[in-house]
LUMPADO-179097 format. One record per residue: chain; x, y, z of N, C-alpha, C in turn. Coordinates in steps of 0.02 Angstrom, whole numbers. Each point is the difference from the previous one (the first is absolute). Layout:
NODE   unit      n_X      n_Y      n_Z     ca_X     ca_Y     ca_Z      c_X      c_Y      c_Z
NODE      A        X        Y        Z        X        Y        Z        X        Y        Z
...
// end
This chain:
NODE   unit      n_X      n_Y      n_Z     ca_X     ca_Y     ca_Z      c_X      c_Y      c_Z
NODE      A   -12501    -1277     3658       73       -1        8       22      -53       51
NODE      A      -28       -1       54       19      -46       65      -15      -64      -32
NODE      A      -63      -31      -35      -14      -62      -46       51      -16      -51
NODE      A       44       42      -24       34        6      -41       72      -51       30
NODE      A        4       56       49       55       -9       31       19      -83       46
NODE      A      -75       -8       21        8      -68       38        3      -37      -56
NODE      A      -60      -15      -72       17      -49      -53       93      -17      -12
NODE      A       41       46       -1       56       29      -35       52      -42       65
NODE      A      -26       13       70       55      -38       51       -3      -83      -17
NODE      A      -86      -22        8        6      -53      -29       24      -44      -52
NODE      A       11       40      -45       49      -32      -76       71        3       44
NODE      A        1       26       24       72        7       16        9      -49       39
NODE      A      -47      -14       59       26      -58       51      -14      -52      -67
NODE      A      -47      -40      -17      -13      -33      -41       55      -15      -52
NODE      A       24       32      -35       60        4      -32       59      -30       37
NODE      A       25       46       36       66       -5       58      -15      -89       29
NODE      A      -72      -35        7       -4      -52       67        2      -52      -64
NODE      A       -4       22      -62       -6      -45      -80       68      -33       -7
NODE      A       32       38      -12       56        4      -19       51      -36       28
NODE      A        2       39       78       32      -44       45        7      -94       28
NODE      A      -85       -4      -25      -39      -63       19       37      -73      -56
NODE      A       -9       65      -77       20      -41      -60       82      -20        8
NODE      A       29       49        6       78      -11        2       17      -59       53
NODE      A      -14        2       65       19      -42       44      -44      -51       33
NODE      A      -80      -23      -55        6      -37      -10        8      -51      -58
NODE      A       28       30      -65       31      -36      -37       70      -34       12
NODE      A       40       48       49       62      -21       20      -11      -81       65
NODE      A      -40       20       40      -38      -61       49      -19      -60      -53
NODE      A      -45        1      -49      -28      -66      -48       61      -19      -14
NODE      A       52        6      -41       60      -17       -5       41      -43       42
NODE      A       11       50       56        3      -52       66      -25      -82       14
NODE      A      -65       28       15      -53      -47       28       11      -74      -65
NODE      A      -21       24      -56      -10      -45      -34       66      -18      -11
NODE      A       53        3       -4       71      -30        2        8      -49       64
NODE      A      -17       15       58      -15       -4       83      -41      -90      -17
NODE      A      -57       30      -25      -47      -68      -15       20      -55      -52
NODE      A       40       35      -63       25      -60      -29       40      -26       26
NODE      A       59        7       49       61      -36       12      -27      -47       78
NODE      A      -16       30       12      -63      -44       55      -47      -48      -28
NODE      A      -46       11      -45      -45      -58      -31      -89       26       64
NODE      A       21       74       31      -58       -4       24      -66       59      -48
NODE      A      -65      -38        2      -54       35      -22      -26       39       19
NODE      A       14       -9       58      -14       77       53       42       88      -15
NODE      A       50      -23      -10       50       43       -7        0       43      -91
NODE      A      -17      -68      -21      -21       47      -70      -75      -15      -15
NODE      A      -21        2       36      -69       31        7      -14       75       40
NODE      A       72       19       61        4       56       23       33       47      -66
NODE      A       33      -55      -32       32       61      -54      -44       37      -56
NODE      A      -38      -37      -10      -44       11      -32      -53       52       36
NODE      A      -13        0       30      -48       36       57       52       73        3
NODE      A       57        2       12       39       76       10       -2        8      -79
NODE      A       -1      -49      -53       -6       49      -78      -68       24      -17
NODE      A      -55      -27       43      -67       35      -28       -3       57       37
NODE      A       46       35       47        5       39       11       20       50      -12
NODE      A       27        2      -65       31       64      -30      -51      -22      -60
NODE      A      -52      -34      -10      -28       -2      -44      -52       42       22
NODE      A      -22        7       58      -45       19       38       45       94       19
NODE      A       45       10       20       -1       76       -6       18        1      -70
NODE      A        9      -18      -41       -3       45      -87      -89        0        6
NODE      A      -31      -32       27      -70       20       10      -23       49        5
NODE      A       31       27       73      -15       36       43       14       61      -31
NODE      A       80       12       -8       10       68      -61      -37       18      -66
NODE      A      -28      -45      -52      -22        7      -21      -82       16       16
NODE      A      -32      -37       60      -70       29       33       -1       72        7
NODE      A       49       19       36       31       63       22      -18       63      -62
NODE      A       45      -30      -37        0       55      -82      -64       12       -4
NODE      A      -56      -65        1      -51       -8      -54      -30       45       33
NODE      A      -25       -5       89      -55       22       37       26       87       -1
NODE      A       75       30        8        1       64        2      -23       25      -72
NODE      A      -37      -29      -59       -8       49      -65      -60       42        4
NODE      A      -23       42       -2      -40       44        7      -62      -34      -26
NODE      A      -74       44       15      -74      -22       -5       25       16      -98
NODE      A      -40      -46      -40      -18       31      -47      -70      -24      -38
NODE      A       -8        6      -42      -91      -10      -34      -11      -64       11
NODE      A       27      -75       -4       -8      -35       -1       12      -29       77
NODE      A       31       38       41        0      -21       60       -4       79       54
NODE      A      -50       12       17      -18       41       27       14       34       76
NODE      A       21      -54       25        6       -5       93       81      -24      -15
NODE      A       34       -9      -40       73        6        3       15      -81      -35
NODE      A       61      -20       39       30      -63      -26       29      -48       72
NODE      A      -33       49       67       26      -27       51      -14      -89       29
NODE      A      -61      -24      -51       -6      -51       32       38      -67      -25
NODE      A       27       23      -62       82      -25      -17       23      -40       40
NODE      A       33       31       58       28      -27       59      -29      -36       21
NODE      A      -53      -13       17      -31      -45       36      -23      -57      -59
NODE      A       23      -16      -60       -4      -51      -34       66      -16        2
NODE      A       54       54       12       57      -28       -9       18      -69       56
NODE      A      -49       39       61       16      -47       50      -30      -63       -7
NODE      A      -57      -17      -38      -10      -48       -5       18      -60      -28
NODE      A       43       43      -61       28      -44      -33       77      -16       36
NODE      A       15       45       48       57      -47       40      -49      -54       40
NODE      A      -35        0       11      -39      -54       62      -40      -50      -52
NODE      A        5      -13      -59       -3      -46      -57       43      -17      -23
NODE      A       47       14        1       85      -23       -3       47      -35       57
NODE      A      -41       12       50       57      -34       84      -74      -42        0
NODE      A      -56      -19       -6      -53      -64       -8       11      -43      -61
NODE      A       37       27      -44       31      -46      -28       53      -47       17
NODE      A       52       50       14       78      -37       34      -45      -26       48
NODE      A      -39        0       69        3      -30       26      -30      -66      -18
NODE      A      -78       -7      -45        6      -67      -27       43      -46      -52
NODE      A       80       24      -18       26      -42      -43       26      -24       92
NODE      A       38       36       -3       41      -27       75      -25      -61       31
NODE      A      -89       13       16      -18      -62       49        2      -49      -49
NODE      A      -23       -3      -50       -2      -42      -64       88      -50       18
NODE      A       58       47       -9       56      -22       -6       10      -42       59
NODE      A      -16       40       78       15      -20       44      -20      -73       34
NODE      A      -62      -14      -25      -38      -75       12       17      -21      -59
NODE      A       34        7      -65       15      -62      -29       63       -8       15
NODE      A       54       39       27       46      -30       52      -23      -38       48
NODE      A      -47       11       21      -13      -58       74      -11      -61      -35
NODE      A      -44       -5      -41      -21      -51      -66       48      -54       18
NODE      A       70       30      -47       49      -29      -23       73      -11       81
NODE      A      -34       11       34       51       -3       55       64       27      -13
NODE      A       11       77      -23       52       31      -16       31       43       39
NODE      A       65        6        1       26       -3       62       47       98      -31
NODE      A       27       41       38       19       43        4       96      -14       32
NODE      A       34       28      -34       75        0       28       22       69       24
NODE      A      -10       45       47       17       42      -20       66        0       41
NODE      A       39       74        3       66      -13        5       16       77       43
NODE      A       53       25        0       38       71       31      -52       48      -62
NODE      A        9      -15      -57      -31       64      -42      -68       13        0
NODE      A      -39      -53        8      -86       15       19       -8       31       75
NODE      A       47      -10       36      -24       28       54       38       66       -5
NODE      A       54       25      -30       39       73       -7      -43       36      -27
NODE      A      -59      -31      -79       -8       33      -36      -92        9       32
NODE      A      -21      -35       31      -72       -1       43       -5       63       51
NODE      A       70      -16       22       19       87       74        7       37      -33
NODE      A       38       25      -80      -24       52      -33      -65       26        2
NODE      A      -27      -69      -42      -55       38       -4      -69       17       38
NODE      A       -2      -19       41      -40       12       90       27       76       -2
NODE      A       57        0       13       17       84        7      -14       60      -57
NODE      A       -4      -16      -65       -5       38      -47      -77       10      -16
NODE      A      -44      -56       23      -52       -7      -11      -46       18       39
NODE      A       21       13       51      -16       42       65       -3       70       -9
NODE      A       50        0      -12       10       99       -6      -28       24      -76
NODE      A       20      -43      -30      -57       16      -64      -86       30       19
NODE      A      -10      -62       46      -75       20       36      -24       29       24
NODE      A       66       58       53       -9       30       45        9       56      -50
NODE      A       18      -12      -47       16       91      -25      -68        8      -59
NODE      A      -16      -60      -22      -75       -1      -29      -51       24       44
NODE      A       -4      -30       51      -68       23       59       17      103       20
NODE      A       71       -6        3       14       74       21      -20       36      -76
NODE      A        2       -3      -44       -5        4      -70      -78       28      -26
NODE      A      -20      -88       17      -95        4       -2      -37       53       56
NODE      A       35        9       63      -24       54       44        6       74      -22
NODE      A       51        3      -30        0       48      -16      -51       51      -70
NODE      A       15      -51      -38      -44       19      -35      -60      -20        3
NODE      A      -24      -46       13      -83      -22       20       -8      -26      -49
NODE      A       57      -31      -41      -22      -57      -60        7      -77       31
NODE      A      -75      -14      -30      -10      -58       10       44      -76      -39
NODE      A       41       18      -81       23      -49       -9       56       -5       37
NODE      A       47       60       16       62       -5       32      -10      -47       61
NODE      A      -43       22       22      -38      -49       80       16      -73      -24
NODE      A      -46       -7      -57        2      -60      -31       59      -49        0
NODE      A       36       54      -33       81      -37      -12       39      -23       55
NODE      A       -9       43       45        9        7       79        4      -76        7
NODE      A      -62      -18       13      -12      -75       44       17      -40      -64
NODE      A       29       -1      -71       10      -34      -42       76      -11       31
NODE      A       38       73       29       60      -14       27        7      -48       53
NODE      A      -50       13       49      -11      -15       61       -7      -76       15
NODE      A      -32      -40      -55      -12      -69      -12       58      -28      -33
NODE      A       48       54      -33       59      -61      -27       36       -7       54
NODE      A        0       73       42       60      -33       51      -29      -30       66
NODE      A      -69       -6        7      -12      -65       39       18      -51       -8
NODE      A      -21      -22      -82       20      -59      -13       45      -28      -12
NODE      A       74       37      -10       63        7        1       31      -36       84
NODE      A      -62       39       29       32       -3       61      -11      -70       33
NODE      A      -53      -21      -39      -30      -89       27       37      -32      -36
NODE      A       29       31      -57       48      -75      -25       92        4       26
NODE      A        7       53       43       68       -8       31      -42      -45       40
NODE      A      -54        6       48       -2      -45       47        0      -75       -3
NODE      A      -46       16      -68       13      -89      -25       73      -31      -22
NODE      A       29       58       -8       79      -48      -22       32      -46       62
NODE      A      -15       24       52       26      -33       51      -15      -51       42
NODE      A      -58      -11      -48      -28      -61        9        1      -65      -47
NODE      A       10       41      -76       13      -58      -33        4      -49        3
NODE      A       65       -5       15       26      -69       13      -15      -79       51
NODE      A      -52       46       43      -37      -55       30      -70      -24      -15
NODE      A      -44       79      -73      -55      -22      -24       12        5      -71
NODE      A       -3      -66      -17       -9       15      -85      -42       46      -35
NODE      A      -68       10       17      -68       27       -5       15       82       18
NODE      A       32       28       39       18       55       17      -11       66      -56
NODE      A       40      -17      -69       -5       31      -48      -78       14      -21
NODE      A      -34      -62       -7      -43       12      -46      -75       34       60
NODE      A       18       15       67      -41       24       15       12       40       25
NODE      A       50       25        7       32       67       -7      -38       43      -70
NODE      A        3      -29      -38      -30       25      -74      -71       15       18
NODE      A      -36      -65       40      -87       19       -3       16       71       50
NODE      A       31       -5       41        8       78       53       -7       53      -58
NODE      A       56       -7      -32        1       69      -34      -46       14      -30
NODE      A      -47      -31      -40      -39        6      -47      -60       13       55
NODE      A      -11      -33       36      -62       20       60       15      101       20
NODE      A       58        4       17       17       60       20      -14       71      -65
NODE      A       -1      -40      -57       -4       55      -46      -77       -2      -14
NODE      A      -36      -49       21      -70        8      -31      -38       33       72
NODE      A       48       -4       47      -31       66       62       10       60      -31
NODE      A       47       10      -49       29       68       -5      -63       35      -65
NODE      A       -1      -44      -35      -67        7      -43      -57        3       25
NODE      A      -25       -2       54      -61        6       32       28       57       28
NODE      A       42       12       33       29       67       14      -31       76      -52
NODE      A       33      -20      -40        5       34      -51      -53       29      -45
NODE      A      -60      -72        5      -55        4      -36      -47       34       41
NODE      A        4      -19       65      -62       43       51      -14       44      -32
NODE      A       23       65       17       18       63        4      -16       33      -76
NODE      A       53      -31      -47      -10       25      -71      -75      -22      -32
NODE      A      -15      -53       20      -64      -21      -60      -44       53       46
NODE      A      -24      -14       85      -66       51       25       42       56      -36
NODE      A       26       45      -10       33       68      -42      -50       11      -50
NODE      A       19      -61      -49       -8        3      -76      -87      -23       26
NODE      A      -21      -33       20      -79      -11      -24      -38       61       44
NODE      A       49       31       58      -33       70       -1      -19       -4       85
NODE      A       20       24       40       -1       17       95      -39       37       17
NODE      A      -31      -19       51      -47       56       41       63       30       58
NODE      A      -32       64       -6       62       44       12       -8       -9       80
NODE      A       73       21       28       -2      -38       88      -13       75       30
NODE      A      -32      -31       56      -41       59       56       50       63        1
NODE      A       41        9       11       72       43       17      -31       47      -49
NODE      A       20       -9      -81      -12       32      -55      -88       28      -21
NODE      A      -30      -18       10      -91       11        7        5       53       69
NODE      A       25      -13       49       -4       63       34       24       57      -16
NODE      A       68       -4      -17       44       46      -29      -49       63      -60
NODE      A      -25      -51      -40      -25       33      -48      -72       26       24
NODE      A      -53       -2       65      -64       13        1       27       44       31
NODE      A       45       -6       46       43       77       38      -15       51      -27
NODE      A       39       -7      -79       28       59      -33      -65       29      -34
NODE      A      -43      -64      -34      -52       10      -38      -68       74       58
NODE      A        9      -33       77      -50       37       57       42       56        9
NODE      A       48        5       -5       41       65       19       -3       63      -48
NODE      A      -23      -15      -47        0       57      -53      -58       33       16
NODE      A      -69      -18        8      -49       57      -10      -46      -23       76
NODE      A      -60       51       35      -21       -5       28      -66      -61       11
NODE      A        4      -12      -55      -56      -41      -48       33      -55       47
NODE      A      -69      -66       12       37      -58        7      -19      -46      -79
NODE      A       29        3      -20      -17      -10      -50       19     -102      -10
NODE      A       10      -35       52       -8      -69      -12       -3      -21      -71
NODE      A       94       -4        4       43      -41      -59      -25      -68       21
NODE      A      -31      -48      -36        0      -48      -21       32      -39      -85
NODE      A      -17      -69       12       18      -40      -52       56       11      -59
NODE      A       63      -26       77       60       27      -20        8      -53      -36
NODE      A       68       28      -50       13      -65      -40      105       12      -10
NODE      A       28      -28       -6       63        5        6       32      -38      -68
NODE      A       47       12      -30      -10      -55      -64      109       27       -3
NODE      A       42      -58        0       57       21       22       16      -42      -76
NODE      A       48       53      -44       73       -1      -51       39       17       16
NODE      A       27      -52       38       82      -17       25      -12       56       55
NODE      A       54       53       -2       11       46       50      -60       69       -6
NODE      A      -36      -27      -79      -32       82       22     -102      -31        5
NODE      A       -7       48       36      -89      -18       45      -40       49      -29
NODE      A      -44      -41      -33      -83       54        1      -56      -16       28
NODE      A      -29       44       40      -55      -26       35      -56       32      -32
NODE      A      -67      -23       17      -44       37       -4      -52      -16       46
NODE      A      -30       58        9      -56       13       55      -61       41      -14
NODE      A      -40      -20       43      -72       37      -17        0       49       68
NODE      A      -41       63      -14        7       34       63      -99       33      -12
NODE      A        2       28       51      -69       42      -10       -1       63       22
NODE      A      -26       40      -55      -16       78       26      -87       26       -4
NODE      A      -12       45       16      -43       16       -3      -38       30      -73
NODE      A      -59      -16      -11      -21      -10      -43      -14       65      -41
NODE      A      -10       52       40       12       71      -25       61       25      -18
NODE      A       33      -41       35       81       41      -41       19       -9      -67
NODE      A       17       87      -20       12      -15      -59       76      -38      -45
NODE      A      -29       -8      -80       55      -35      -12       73        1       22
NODE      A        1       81      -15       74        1       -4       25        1       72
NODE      A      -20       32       42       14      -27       73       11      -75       46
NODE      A      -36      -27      -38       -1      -59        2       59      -75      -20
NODE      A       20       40      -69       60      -16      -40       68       32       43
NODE      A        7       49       15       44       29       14       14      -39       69
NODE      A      -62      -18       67       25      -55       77       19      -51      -51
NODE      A      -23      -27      -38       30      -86      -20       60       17      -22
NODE      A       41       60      -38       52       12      -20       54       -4       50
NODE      A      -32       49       53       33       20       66       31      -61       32
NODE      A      -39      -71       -2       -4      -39       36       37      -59      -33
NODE      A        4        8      -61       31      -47      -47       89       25       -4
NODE      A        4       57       21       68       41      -14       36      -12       73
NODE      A      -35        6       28       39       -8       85       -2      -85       15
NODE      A      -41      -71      -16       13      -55      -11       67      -12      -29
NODE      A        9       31      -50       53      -24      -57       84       34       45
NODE      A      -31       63       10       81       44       34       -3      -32       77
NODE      A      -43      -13       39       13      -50       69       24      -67      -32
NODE      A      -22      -14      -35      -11      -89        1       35      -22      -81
NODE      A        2       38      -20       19       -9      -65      -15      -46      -54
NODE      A      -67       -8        6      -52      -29      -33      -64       28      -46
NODE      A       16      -23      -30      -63       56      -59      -71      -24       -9
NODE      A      -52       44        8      -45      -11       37      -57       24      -33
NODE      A      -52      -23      -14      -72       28      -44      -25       -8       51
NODE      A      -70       43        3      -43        3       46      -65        7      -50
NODE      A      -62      -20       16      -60       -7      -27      -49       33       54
NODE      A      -30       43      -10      -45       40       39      -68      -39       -9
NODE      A      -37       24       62      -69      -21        7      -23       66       38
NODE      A      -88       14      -12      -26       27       33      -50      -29       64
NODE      A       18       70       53      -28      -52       48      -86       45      -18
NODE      A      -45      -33       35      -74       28        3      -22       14       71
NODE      A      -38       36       -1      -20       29       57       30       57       43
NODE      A      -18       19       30       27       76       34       77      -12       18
NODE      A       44       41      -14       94       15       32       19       56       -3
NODE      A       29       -5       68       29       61       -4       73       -4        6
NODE      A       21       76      -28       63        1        3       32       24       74
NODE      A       69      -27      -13       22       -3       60      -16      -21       57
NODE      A      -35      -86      -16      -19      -36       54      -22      -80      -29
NODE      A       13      -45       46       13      -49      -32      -77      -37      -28
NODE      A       -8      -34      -61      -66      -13      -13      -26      -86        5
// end
């Protein structure tokens, strides 16, 4: 029920941070790229472009969302959670794209010694979007915290990089006019700034997907619970952790004594697999071993 319930908040932030992201920044590209044609700068609609892969990138995210909450079934056994974490990748293959057309654009402006005009509306419509693009970010990161989804995170610094770079090309406007060149490296900025954001982005999700050794915090947590159940020391080893999206299965080897019988035996790994999952909320196999040689109960062996 509680697994239920957290999958179910997450569609919801995910949804709600989609939606919001798409609407205003389709209304921003509009802007921007109007902003950049009447100016003649590449920077500017190269930012416009950069705030429209962003609603390309949360229809991502909502749709990741849908895919990863569908239940385990025969063909996928451990759920659909790792969804999300392709979703995110494919936003961080989409902003490594924009960012290599951009540099592409931006040095064959330098090429051609092309010059930028901008005027009252690139700089009205640039302070928009610094501000919209900001709080976009801030309510993504509050968003991704909350639910502990990693694409929303994603989108986050997808926000977070337009309105940096938003914010380097007000600065360059005011320079213009004394550097011709201004524009077009203004452009390599931006495009440098989004391929931080893709290394950002990629850290985290690819170690995910090819699979983490689980951090000290969590390995204690769980030998705690595993030593706390029976008198036995029964030395859990060769843990293994294996993460779909939000939901965790571990498995572990433990040792009992070699006289104990089956069903007693079945019943501590049960014990121990049931209180993992309701502490930690992680679902948990355990593999028994016998130990050899003399043990006693109720003392450690």
């Amino acid at each position: 029920m509680a697994e239920a319930k957290k999958q179910n908040n997450q569609k919801n932030y995910a949804l709600r941070e989609g939606w919001v992201s798409i609407i205003l920044n389709s209304l921003l590209f509009v802007l921007k790229y109007w902003a950049g044609i009447v100016s003649g700068s590449v920077a500017l609609i190269a930012d416009a472009w950069h705030t429209l892969s962003d609603s390309l990138t949360s229809l991502i995210v909502i749709i990741g969302s849908k895919v990863s909450q569908k239940p385990a079934d025969k063909e996928h056994p451990f759920g659909h959670g790792r969804a999300e974490l392709v979703a995110t990748v494919i936003i961080a293959v989409l902003l490594a794209v924009v960012a290599f057309e951009f540099l592409i654009q931006s040095i064959t402006k330098l090429r051609t010694h092309e010059s930028a005009h901008y005027g009252l509306i690139a700089i009205v419509v640039t302070i928009i979007s610094v501000a919209v693009k900001e709080g976009l970010a801030q309510y993504a990161f509050w968003a991704g915290k909350r639910s502990n989804a990693k694409s929303i995170q994603a989108d986050a610094w997808h926000h977070r990089t337009d309105a940096i770079s938003s914010l380097i090309i007000l600065t360059g406007i005011f320079f213009a006019k004394k550097f011709w060149w201004i524009d077009g490296i203004l452009g390599i900025l931006v495009a440098f700034f989004i391929a931080y954001a893709v290394y950002e982005i990629m850290k985290d999700t690819v170690s995910a997907l090819i699979g983490e050794k689980p951090n000290d915090e969590l390995v204690e947590k769980i030998l705690k619970i595993a030593k706390s159940t029976i008198d036995y020391d029964i030395r859990p080893h060769h843990l293994h952790i294996h993460h779909y999206g939000n939901h965790q299965e571990i498995t572990m080897h433990i040792k009992l004594p070699a006289d104990m019988n089956l069903e007693k035996a079945h019943l501590i790994a049960s014990e121990i697999e049931e209180k993992i999952e309701a502490e930690l909320g992680i679902c948990a196999t355990l593999h028994m071993e016998p130990w050899k040689g003399e043990k006693k109960i109720g003392s450690r062996i």
